[in-house]
C-alpha positions in Angstrom: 0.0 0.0 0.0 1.2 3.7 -1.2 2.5 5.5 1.8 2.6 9.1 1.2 4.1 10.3 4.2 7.6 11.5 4.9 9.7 9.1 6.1 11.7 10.1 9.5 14.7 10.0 6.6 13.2 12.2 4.5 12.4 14.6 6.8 16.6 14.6 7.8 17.2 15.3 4.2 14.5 18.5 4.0 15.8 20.1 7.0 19.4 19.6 6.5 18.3 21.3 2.6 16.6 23.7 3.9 19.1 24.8 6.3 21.7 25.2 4.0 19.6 27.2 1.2 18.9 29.3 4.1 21.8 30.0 5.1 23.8 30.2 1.8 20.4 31.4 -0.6 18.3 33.8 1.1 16.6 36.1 -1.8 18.4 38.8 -1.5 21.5 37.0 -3.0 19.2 35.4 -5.8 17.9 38.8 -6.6 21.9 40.1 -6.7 22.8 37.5 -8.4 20.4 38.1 -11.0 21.6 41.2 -12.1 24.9 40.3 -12.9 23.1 38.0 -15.7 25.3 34.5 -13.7 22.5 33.3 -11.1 24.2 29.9 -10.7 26.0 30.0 -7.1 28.5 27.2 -7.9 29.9 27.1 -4.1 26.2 26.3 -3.4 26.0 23.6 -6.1 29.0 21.9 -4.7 27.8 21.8 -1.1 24.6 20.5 -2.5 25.6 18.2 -4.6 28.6 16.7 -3.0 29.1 18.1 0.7 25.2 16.9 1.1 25.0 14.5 -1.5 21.9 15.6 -3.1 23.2 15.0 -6.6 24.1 11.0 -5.6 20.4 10.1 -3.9 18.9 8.0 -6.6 22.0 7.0 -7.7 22.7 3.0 -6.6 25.7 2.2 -3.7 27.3 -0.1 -6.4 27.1 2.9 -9.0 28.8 4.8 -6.6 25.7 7.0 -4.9 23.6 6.8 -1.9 21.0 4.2 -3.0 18.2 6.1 -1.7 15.4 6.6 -4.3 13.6 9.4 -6.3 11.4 10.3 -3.2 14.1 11.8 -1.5 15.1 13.4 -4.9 11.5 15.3 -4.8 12.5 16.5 -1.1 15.0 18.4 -2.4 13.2 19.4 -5.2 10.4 21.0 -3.1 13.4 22.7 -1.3 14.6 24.3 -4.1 11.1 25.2 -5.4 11.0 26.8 -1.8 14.3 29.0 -2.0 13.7 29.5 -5.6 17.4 28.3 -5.7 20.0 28.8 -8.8 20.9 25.3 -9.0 21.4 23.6 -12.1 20.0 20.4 -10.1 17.2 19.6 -12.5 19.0 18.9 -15.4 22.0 17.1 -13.9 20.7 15.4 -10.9 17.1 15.0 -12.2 17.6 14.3 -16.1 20.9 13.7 -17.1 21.4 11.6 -14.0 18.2 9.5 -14.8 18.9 9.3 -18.8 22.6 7.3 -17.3 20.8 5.2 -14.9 19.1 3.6 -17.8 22.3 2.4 -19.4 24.4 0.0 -17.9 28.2 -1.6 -18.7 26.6 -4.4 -20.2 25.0 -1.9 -23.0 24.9 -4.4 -25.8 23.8 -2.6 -28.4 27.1 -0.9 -29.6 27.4 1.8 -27.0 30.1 2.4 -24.3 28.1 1.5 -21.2 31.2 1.4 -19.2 31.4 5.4 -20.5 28.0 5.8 -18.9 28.8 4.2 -15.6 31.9 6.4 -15.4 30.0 9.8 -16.0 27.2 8.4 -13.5 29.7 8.2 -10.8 31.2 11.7 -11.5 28.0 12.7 -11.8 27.0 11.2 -8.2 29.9 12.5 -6.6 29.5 16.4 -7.3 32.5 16.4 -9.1 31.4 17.0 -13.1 27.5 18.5 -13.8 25.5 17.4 -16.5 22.8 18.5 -19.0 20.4 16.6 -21.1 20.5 18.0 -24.5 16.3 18.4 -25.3 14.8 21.3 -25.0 13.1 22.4 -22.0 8.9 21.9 -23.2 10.4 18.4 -24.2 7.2 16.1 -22.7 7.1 12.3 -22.2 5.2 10.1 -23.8 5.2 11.3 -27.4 7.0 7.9 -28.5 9.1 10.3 -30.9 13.1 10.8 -31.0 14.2 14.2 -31.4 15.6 14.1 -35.0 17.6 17.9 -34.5 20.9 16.3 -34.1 22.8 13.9 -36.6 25.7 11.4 -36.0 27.7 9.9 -38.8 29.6 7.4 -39.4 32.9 8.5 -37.6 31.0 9.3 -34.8 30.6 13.3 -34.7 27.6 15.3 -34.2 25.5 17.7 -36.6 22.6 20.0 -35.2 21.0 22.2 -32.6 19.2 22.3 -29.9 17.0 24.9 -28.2 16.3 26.4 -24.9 18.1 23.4 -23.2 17.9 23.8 -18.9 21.2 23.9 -17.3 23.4 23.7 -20.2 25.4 26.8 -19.6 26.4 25.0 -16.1 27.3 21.8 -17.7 30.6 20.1 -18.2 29.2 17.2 -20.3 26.1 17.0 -22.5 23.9 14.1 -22.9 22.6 14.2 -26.6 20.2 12.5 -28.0 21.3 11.9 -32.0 19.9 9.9 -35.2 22.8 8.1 -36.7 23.0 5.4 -39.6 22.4 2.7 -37.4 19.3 4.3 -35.7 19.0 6.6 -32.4 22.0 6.5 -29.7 22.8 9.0 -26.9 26.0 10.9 -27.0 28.4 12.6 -24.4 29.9 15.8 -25.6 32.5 17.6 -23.1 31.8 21.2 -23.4 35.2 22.0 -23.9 34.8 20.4 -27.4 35.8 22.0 -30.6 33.2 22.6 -32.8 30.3 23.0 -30.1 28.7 26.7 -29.0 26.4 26.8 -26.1 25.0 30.2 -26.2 22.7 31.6 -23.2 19.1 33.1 -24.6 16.9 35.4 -22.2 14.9 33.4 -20.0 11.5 33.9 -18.6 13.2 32.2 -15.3 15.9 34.3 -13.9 17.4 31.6 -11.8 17.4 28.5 -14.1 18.8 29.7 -17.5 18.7 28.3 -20.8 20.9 28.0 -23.9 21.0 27.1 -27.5 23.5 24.1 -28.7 24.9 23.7 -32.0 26.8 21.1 -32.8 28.9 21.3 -36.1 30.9 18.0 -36.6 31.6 17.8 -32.8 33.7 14.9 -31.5 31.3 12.6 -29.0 31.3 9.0 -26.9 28.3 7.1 -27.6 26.6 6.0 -24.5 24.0 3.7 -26.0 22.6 2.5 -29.2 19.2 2.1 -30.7 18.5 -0.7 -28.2 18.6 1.4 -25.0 18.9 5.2 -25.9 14.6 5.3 -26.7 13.7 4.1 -23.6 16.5 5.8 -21.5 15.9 9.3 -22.9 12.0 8.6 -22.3 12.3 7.6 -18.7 14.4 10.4 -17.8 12.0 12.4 -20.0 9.2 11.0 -17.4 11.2 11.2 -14.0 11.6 14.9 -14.5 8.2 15.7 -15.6 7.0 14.0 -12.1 9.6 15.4 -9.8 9.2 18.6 -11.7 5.7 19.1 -9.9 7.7 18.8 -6.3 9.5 21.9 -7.5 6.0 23.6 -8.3 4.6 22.2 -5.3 7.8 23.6 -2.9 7.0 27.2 -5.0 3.7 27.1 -4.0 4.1 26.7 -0.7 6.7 29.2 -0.4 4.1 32.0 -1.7 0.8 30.6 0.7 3.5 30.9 3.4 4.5 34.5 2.8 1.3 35.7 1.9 -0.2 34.5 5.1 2.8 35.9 7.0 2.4 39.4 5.3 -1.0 39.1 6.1 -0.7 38.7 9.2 1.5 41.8 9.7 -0.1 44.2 7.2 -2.1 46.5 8.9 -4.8 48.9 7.4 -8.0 50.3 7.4 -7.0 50.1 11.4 -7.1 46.6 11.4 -4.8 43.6 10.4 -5.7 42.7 6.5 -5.6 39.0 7.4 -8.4 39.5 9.2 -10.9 40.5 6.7 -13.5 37.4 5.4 -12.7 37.6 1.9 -8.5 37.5 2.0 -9.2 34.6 4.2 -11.4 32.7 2.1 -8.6 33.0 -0.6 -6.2 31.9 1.5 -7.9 28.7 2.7 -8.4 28.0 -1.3 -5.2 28.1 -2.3 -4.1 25.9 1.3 -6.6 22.9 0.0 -5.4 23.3 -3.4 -1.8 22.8 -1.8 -2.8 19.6 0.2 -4.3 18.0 -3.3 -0.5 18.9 -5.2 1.1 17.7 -2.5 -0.6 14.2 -2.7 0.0 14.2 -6.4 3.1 15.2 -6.2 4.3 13.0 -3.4 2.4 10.0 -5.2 3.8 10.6 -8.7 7.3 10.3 -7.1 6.5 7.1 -5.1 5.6 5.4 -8.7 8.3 7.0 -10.2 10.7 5.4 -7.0 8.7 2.1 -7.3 8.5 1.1 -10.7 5.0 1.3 -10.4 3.1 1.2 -14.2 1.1 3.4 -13.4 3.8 6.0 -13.2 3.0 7.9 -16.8 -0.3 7.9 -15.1 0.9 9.9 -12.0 2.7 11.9 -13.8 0.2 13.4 -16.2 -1.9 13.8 -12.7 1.2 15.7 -11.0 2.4 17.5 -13.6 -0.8 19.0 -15.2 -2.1 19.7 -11.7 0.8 21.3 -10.1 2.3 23.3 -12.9 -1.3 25.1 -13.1 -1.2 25.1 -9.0 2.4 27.1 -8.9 1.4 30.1 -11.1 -2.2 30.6 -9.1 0.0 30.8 -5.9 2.4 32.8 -7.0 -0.3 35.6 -9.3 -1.9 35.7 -5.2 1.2 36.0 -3.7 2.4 39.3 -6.0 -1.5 40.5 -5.6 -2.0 40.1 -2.2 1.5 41.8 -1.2 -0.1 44.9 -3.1 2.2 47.2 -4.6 5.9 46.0 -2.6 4.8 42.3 -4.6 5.5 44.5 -7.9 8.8 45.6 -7.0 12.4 44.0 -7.9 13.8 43.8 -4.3 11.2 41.7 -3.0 11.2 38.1 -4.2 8.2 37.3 -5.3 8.5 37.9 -9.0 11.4 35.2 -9.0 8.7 32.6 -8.3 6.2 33.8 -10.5 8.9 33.2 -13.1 10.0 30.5 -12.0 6.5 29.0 -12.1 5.6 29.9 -15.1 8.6 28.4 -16.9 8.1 25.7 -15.0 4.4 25.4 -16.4 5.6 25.2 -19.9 8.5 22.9 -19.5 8.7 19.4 -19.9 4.9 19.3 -21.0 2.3 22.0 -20.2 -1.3 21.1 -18.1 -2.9 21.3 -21.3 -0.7 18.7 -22.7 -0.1 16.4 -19.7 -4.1 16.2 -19.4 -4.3 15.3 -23.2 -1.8 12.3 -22.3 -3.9 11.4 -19.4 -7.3 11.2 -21.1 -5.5 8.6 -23.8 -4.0 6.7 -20.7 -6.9 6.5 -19.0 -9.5 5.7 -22.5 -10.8 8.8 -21.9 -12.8 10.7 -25.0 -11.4 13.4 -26.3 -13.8 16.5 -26.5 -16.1 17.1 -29.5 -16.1 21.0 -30.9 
């Protein structure tokens, strides 16, 4: 039976997380950081990854990580939701990592699985970050292979890639490529010859994307046609369900301010928490929280479990909590009045950063089109 409580463990893991993006990402250094155009805090990104060992949790003991599971990757995800942090922990920890996991030394299908165990364990360690090379609205379940990069025969890569999370922090690229012999996966260094990353204005100030192009760029192939499909679909999968912990750690960020501010604002000679309507709001948005929060928590427990009905939980998560994220945050800028509206206080960073988050890896819209074929649902007439 499902249990969708936090574990003693996991409750360790949030307020050892928590206390560190307190301590070393408070908002006012996000919002600094943010106008030097460099968000990423890569001191913070060490101690996360490798002081804490966040980036090794779902990452096997005999692949070199902490055997733990994607649950306790989705803790940390809602912590960073919360802080709004500058991490490029999505796409290494969450997608590249996940896209490794599903290749193995014994690859058997012409690609260098011991390459991919290698880069895992870097990878798990905090010592190299990672990027999957897909662009960001990417969405599971489409069954297609991104046909924007080529491999020929001597192994070198031709193409481009939009908007891809993370890839400006990166020191390897997982790419996804059509060759002769069908799809494979690919690890570029970054350092390469012949490859530009180049960072493009992002909606979300503290998770930047960039365009990659490719032009006859020297690469390791990870895996062949036998394993890349399914590998670069169930990372595709993993990070569209833990992506609604991040939404579900922003919302809860913004119900907790609001309420806070609330609770301090005073006007018309009286507290503005106080008055019937505000708190009627409030108490919506708190029972849409508890509802994300169980499809969050229960999309991540499939995704730990290898439950089938994971693409199920996902479409539930994602399409629920993406749409969740931006209502919190639009009430959180509102209800602050005019000081939500200003740079210096922090609320426009997480109505960004929902908002991108809404459109990436598969928007509500989408995720509930998926679910009403998974579930032999109609589609609607008109």
């Amino acid at each position: 039976m499902t249990d969708l409580l936090y574990s003693e463990i996991e409750e360790e893991l949030r307020a050892s997380v928590r206390a560190l993006l307190a301590d070393r990402c408070p908002p006012e250094n996000t919002l600094a950081r943010c106008e030097t155009g460099e968000p990423y805090d890569r001191a913070l990104w060490q101690t996360l990854a490798r002081d804490l060992g966040a980036a090794s949790l779902a990452v096997p003991e005999e692949a070199g990580g902490a055997g733990a599971s994607v649950r306790e990757v989705a803790v940390v995800l809602e912590e960073l939701g919360r802080a709004a942090a500058p991490t490029p922990y999505l796409g290494s920890a969450v997608l590249a990592t996940t896209a490794l996991l599903a290749l193995d030394d014994a690859d058997g299908d012409g690609g260098d699985g011991g390459g991919a165990s290698k880069l895992l364990a870097s990878l798990a360690a905090g010592e190299r970050t990672a990027a999957l090379a897909v662009p960001l609205s990417a969405m599971p379940g489409t069954g297609a292979f991104p046909p924007a990069v080529r491999a020929d025969s001597a192994g070198t890569l031709t193409g481009a890639v939009t908007s891809v999370a993370d890839a400006a922090a990166a020191d390897v690229l997982i790419v996804p490529a059509e060759g002769r012999d069908g799809p494979g996966l690919y690890a570029v260094e970054t350092t390469a010859a012949a490859l530009a990353v180049v960072p493009r204005t992002s909606l979300d100030l503290t998770r930047p994307v960039a365009d990659v192009t490719l032009t006859g760029t020297a690469a390791r192939r990870l895996a062949g046609a036998g394993r890349a499909p399914a590998a670069l679909e169930r990372a595709l999968l993993t990070g569209a369900g833990l992506l609604a912990s991040e939404q579900l750690g922003i919302a809860e960020w913004c119900l907790t301010a609001t309420v806070a501010y609330l609770k301090d604002r005073r006007q018309f000679g009286r507290q503005l928490g106080s008055f019937q309507a505000l708190k009627h709001r409030l108490a919506d948005l708190w029972l849409e929280v508890v509802g994300a929060r169980a499809a969050a928590r229960y999309a991540a427990d499939t995704l730990a479990t290898g439950d089938p009905d994971a693409p199920v939980a996902v479409a539930v998560a994602a399409s629920h909590c993406g749409e969740l994220a931006v209502r919190a945050a639009e009430e959180c800028v509102q209800l602050h009045g005019g000081i939500g509206m200003t740079w210096e206080h922090p609320a426009h960073l997480y109505l960004k950063r929902a908002k991108a988050d809404q459109i990436a890896l598969g928007t509500p819209d989408r995720h509930r089109a998926a679910l009403a074929a998974l579930v032999d649902l109609p589609a609607p007439v008109g």
